[in-house]
C-alpha positions in Angstrom: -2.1 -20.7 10.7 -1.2 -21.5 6.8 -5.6 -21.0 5.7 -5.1 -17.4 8.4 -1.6 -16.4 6.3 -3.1 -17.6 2.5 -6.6 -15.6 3.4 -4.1 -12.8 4.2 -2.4 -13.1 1.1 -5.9 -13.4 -0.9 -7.1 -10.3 0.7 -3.8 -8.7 -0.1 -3.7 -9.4 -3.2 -6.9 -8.0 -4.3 -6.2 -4.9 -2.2 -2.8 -4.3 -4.0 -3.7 -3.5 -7.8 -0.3 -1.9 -8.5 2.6 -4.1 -10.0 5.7 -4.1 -8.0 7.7 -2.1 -10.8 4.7 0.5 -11.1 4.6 1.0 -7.3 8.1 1.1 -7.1 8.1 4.5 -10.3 5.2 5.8 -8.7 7.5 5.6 -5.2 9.6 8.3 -6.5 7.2 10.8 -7.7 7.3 14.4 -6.3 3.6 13.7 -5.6 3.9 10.8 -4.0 6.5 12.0 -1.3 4.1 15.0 -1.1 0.8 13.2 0.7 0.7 11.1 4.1 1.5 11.8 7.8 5.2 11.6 8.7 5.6 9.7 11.5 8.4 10.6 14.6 10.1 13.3 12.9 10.9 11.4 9.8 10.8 12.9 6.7 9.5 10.0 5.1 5.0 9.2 5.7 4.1 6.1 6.7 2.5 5.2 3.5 5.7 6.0 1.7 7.2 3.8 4.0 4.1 0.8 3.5 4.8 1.1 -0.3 8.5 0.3 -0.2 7.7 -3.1 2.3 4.9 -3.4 0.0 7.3 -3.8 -3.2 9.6 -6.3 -0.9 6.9 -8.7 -0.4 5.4 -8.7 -3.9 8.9 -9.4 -5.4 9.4 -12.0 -2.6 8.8 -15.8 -3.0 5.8 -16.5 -0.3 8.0 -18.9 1.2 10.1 -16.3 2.2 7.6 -14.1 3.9 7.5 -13.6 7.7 5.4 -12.7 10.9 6.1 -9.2 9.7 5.0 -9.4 6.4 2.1 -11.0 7.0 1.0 -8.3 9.9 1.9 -5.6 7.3 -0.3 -7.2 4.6 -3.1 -7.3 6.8 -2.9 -3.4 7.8 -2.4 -2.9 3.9 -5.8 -4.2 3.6 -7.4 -2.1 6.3 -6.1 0.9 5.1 -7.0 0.5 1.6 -10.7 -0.8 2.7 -10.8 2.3 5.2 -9.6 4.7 2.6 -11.8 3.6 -0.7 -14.7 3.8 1.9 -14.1 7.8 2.0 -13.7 8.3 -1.6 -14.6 12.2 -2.4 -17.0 13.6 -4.9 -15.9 13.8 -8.5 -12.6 13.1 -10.7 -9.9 11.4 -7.9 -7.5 11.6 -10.9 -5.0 14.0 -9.3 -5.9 14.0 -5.8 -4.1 13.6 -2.4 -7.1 10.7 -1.7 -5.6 8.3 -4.8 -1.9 9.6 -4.0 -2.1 8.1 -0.5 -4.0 5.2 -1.4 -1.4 4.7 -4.2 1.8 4.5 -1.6 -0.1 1.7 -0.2 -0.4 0.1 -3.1 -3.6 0.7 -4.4 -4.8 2.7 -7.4 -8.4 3.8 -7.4 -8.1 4.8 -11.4 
């Protein structure tokens, strides 16, 4: 279990290229709130959602992390594997592509 949870960290790690005070900034943008699914009638999108969790485990100490955050780091990592695989044509600068992948933590720039 400990070599599964610090592969999981690894991979989340490298995944997550945003520091938890940039995610956090970028977290309040207008264009950030404006990209992802909303999921049950909330107003907030999932990603939105991922990137706040995401900030809670980077500023946590790893002996503090859960079952929870572990399972969330690992679909972290499939969505940011699943998104940069469908990475459009041309300049991603201001795109919905790099918005969403940057609520999960991840900036393609």
């Amino acid at each position: 279990m400990a070599d599964d949870r610090q592969e999981t960290w690894d991979e989340f790690r490298d995944a997550v290229n945003m520091a938890p005070a940039k995610l956090e900034k970028w977290l309040e943008s207008d264009e950030s709130k404006s990209v992802g699914q909303k999921a049950g009638g909330s107003s907030e999108s999932v990603g939105h959602d991922s990137g706040r969790h995401i900030v809670r485990i980077l500023r946590a100490k790893k002996s503090e992390l859960g079952d929870d955050d572990y399972a969330h780091m690992r679909k972290v990592v499939g969505y940011v594997h699943r998104h940069l695989a469908q990475r459009p044509e041309g300049d991603v600068g201001d795109t919905k592509w790099r918005y969403s992948l940057m609520n999960w933590g991840h900036d393609p720039v």
